[in-house]
C-alpha positions as CSV (number, residue, x, y, z in Angstrom):
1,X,18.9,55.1,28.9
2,X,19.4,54.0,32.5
3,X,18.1,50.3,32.6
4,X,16.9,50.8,36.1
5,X,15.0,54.1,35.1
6,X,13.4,51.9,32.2
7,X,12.2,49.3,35.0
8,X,10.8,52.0,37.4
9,X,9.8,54.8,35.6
10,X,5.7,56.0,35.0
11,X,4.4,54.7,32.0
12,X,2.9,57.2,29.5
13,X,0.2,57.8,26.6
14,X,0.1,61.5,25.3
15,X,-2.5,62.4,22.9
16,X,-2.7,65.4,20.7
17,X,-5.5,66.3,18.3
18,X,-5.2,69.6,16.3
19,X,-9.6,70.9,16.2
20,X,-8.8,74.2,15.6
21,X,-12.3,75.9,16.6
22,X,-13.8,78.9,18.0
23,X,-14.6,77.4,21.3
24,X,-18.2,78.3,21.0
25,X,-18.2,76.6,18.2
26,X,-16.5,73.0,19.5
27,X,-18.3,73.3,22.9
28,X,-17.6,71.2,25.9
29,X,-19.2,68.7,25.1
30,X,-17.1,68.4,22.1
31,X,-13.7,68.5,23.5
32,X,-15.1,66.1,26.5
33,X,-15.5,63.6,23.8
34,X,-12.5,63.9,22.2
35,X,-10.7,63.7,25.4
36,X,-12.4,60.5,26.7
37,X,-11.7,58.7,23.1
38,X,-7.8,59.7,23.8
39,X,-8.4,59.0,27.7
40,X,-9.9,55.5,26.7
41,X,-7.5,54.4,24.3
42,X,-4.7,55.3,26.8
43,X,-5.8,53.6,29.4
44,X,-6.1,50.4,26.7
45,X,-2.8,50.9,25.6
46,X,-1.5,50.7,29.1
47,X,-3.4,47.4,30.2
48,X,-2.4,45.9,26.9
49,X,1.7,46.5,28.0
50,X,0.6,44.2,31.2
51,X,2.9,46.7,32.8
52,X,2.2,46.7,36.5
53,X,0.4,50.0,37.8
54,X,-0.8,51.2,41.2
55,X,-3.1,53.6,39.6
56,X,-3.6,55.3,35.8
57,X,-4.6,59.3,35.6
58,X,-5.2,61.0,32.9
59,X,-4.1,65.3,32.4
60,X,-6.1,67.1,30.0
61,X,-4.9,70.6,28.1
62,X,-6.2,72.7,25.9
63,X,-3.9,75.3,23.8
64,X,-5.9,77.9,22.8
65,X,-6.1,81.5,21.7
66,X,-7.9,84.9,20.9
67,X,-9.2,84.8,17.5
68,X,-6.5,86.0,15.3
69,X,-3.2,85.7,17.4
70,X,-0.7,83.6,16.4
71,X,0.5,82.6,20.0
72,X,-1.3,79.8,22.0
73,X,-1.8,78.9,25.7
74,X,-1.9,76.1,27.5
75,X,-5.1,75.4,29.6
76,X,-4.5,72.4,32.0
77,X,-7.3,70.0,33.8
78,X,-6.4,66.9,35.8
79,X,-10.6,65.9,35.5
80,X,-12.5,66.6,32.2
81,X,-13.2,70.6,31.8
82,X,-17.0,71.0,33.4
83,X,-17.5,74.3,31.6
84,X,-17.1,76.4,29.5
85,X,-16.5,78.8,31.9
86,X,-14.6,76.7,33.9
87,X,-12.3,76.8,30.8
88,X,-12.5,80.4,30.1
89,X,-11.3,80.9,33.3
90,X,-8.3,79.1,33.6
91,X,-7.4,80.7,29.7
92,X,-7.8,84.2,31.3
93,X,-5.5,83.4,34.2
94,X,-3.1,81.7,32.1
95,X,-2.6,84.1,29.5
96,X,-2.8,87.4,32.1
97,X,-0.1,85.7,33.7
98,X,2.0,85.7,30.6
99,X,0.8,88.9,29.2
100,X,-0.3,90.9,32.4
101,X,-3.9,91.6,31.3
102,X,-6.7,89.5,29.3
103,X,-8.9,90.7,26.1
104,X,-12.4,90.4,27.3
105,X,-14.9,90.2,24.4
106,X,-12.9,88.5,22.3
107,X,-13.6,85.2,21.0
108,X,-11.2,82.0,21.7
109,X,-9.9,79.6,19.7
110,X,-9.3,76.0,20.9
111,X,-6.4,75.0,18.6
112,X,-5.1,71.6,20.1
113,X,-6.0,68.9,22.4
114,X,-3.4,67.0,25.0
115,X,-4.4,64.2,26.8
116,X,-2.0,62.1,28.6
117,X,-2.7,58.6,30.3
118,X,-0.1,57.8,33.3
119,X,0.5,54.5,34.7
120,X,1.8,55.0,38.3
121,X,4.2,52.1,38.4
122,X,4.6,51.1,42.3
123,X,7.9,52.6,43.6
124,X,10.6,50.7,44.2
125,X,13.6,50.9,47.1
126,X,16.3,51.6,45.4
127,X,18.7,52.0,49.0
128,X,21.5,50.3,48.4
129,X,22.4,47.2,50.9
130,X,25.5,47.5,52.9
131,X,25.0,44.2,55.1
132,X,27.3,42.1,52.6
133,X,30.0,44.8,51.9
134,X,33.6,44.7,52.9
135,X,35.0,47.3,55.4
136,X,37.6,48.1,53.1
137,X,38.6,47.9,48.9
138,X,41.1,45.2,49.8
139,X,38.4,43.1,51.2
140,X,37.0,42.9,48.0
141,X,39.6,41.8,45.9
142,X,39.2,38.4,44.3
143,X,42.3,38.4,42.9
144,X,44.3,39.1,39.7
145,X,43.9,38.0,35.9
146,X,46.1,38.6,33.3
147,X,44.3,40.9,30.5
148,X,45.4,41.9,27.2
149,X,46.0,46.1,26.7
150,X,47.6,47.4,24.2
151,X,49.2,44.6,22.9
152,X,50.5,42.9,26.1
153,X,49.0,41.1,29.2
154,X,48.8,43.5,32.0
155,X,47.9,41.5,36.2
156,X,44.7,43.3,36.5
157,X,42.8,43.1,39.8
158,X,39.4,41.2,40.0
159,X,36.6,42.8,42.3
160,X,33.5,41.4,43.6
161,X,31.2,43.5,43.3
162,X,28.7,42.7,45.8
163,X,31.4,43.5,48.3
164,X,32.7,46.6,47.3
165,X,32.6,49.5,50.1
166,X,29.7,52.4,49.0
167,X,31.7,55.5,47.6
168,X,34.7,53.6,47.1
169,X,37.2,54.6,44.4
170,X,38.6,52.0,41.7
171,X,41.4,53.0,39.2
172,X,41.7,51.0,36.4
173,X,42.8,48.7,34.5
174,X,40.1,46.7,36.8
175,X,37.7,44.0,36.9
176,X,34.6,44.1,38.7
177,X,32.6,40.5,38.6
Protein backbone atom coordinates (compact mmCIF):
# COMPACT_ATOMS: atom_id res chain seq x y z
CA UNK A 1 0.00 0.00 0.00
CA UNK A 2 0.92 3.61 -0.89
CA UNK A 3 0.24 5.72 2.34
CA UNK A 4 -0.69 8.62 0.31
CA UNK A 5 -3.14 6.43 -1.92
CA UNK A 6 -4.71 5.30 1.58
CA UNK A 7 -5.21 9.11 2.50
CA UNK A 8 -6.84 10.04 -0.85
CA UNK A 9 -8.34 7.31 -2.29
CA UNK A 10 -12.59 6.78 -2.69
CA UNK A 11 -13.98 5.03 -0.06
CA UNK A 12 -16.04 1.90 -0.76
CA UNK A 13 -18.98 -0.55 0.35
CA UNK A 14 -19.71 -3.41 -2.14
CA UNK A 15 -22.69 -5.56 -1.48
CA UNK A 16 -23.45 -8.88 -3.05
CA UNK A 17 -26.53 -10.97 -2.34
CA UNK A 18 -26.95 -14.34 -4.23
CA UNK A 19 -31.45 -14.46 -4.97
CA UNK A 20 -31.23 -16.69 -7.56
CA UNK A 21 -34.77 -16.12 -9.21
CA UNK A 22 -36.63 -16.14 -12.38
CA UNK A 23 -36.92 -12.43 -12.73
CA UNK A 24 -40.59 -12.59 -13.04
CA UNK A 25 -40.57 -14.16 -10.18
CA UNK A 26 -38.26 -11.52 -7.84
CA UNK A 27 -39.82 -8.59 -9.66
CA UNK A 28 -38.56 -5.01 -9.43
CA UNK A 29 -39.85 -4.31 -6.70
CA UNK A 30 -38.02 -7.06 -5.11
CA UNK A 31 -34.50 -6.33 -6.16
CA UNK A 32 -35.30 -2.39 -5.52
CA UNK A 33 -35.54 -3.51 -1.98
CA UNK A 34 -32.75 -5.42 -1.65
CA UNK A 35 -30.70 -2.87 -3.26
CA UNK A 36 -31.85 0.10 -0.98
CA UNK A 37 -31.14 -2.25 2.26
CA UNK A 38 -27.39 -2.71 0.80
CA UNK A 39 -27.57 1.13 -0.48
CA UNK A 40 -28.62 2.21 3.15
CA UNK A 41 -26.35 0.25 5.10
CA UNK A 42 -23.44 1.57 2.87
CA UNK A 43 -24.11 4.86 3.08
CA UNK A 44 -24.14 4.03 7.21
CA UNK A 45 -21.03 2.43 7.05
CA UNK A 46 -19.44 5.30 5.34
CA UNK A 47 -20.72 8.15 7.81
CA UNK A 48 -19.88 5.92 10.67
CA UNK A 49 -15.80 5.91 9.28
CA UNK A 50 -16.26 10.01 9.75
CA UNK A 51 -14.23 9.77 6.62
CA UNK A 52 -14.58 13.09 4.87
CA UNK A 53 -16.77 12.90 1.49
CA UNK A 54 -17.77 15.40 -1.15
CA UNK A 55 -20.58 13.23 -2.21
CA UNK A 56 -21.64 9.17 -1.70
CA UNK A 57 -23.20 7.26 -5.03
CA UNK A 58 -24.29 4.15 -5.05
CA UNK A 59 -23.85 1.48 -8.67
CA UNK A 60 -26.30 -1.14 -8.86
CA UNK A 61 -25.72 -4.66 -11.00
CA UNK A 62 -27.57 -7.43 -11.64
CA UNK A 63 -25.82 -10.85 -13.01
CA UNK A 64 -28.24 -12.62 -14.58
CA UNK A 65 -29.04 -15.29 -17.12
CA UNK A 66 -31.37 -17.42 -19.51
CA UNK A 67 -32.93 -20.10 -17.60
CA UNK A 68 -30.68 -22.97 -17.79
CA UNK A 69 -27.14 -21.48 -18.81
CA UNK A 70 -24.48 -21.67 -16.73
CA UNK A 71 -22.83 -18.29 -17.77
CA UNK A 72 -24.09 -14.94 -16.24
CA UNK A 73 -24.09 -11.20 -17.26
CA UNK A 74 -23.61 -8.29 -15.70
CA UNK A 75 -26.56 -5.67 -15.86
CA UNK A 76 -25.26 -2.31 -14.55
CA UNK A 77 -27.52 0.89 -13.18
CA UNK A 78 -26.09 3.96 -11.55
CA UNK A 79 -30.12 4.79 -10.13
CA UNK A 80 -32.37 1.87 -8.99
CA UNK A 81 -33.67 -0.26 -12.20
CA UNK A 82 -37.29 1.42 -13.03
CA UNK A 83 -38.37 -1.63 -14.90
CA UNK A 84 -38.48 -4.55 -15.73
CA UNK A 85 -38.03 -3.65 -18.99
CA UNK A 86 -35.69 -1.24 -18.34
CA UNK A 87 -33.75 -4.27 -17.16
CA UNK A 88 -34.51 -6.63 -19.81
CA UNK A 89 -33.13 -4.29 -21.99
CA UNK A 90 -29.87 -3.60 -20.78
CA UNK A 91 -29.54 -7.85 -20.26
CA UNK A 92 -30.28 -8.09 -24.14
CA UNK A 93 -27.71 -5.55 -25.02
CA UNK A 94 -25.22 -6.88 -22.75
CA UNK A 95 -25.35 -10.39 -23.55
CA UNK A 96 -25.76 -9.70 -27.70
CA UNK A 97 -22.75 -7.90 -27.23
CA UNK A 98 -20.96 -10.82 -25.84
CA UNK A 99 -22.72 -13.42 -27.88
CA UNK A 100 -23.73 -11.50 -31.05
CA UNK A 101 -27.51 -12.28 -30.83
CA UNK A 102 -30.20 -12.52 -27.78
CA UNK A 103 -32.73 -15.57 -26.97
CA UNK A 104 -36.03 -13.91 -27.08
CA UNK A 105 -38.78 -15.88 -25.21
CA UNK A 106 -36.74 -17.22 -22.87
CA UNK A 107 -37.05 -16.65 -19.35
CA UNK A 108 -34.13 -14.76 -17.11
CA UNK A 109 -32.73 -15.60 -14.19
CA UNK A 110 -31.51 -12.87 -11.76
CA UNK A 111 -28.70 -14.83 -9.93
CA UNK A 112 -26.83 -12.07 -7.86
CA UNK A 113 -27.12 -8.58 -6.64
CA UNK A 114 -24.06 -5.83 -6.50
CA UNK A 115 -24.45 -2.76 -4.89
CA UNK A 116 -21.59 -0.56 -4.21
CA UNK A 117 -21.64 2.73 -1.95
CA UNK A 118 -18.78 5.31 -2.96
CA UNK A 119 -17.53 8.04 -0.92
CA UNK A 120 -16.07 10.68 -3.24
CA UNK A 121 -13.20 11.83 -0.98
CA UNK A 122 -12.41 15.63 -2.00
CA UNK A 123 -9.18 15.59 -4.28
CA UNK A 124 -6.20 16.58 -3.12
CA UNK A 125 -3.06 18.61 -5.02
CA UNK A 126 -0.59 16.37 -4.99
CA UNK A 127 1.95 18.90 -7.36
CA UNK A 128 4.91 18.82 -5.81
CA UNK A 129 6.45 22.31 -4.44
CA UNK A 130 9.64 23.44 -5.95
CA UNK A 131 9.82 27.04 -4.13
CA UNK A 132 12.16 25.60 -1.33
CA UNK A 133 14.42 23.21 -3.51
CA UNK A 134 18.02 23.63 -4.27
CA UNK A 135 19.30 24.30 -7.80
CA UNK A 136 21.57 21.57 -7.54
CA UNK A 137 22.15 17.93 -5.37
CA UNK A 138 25.09 19.68 -3.72
CA UNK A 139 22.89 22.28 -2.42
CA UNK A 140 21.21 19.82 -0.50
CA UNK A 141 23.77 18.12 1.30
CA UNK A 142 23.70 18.50 5.01
CA UNK A 143 26.66 16.82 5.47
CA UNK A 144 28.28 13.36 6.32
CA UNK A 145 27.71 10.73 9.22
CA UNK A 146 29.56 7.86 9.79
CA UNK A 147 27.21 4.58 9.41
CA UNK A 148 27.88 1.12 10.07
CA UNK A 149 27.84 -1.42 6.60
CA UNK A 150 28.99 -4.46 6.64
CA UNK A 151 30.87 -4.45 9.53
CA UNK A 152 32.61 -1.08 9.30
CA UNK A 153 31.70 2.72 9.39
CA UNK A 154 31.42 3.97 5.95
CA UNK A 155 31.18 8.72 5.68
CA UNK A 156 27.74 8.52 4.28
CA UNK A 157 26.20 11.77 2.99
CA UNK A 158 23.17 13.37 4.74
CA UNK A 159 20.42 15.02 2.45
CA UNK A 160 17.68 17.26 3.28
CA UNK A 161 15.00 16.32 1.84
CA UNK A 162 12.92 19.16 1.44
CA UNK A 163 15.64 20.59 -0.72
CA UNK A 164 16.46 18.07 -2.99
CA UNK A 165 16.12 19.05 -6.83
CA UNK A 166 12.71 17.08 -8.57
CA UNK A 167 14.16 14.06 -10.76
CA UNK A 168 17.32 14.14 -9.06
CA UNK A 169 19.45 11.01 -8.82
CA UNK A 170 20.96 9.75 -5.36
CA UNK A 171 23.34 6.70 -5.18
CA UNK A 172 23.75 5.18 -2.14
CA UNK A 173 24.98 4.47 0.76
CA UNK A 174 22.81 7.83 1.57
CA UNK A 175 20.85 9.52 4.03
CA UNK A 176 17.90 11.59 3.32
CA UNK A 177 16.45 13.46 6.61
Amino acid sequence: FCAIGCLIADFRRDFVQTVNKLLDDIGVEGINDIFTQHAEKGKQDLIDSAIPFTEMVNLYELEMQYEGQLHTIRVSFDSLPPSKDAIMEKYDEAYARRFRDTLPGMKTRVVNLRCSTIGIRPRVDLTIDTSGKAASLKESVKGTRPVYFNDAFVDTTVYERRKIPVGEIIYGPAIIE
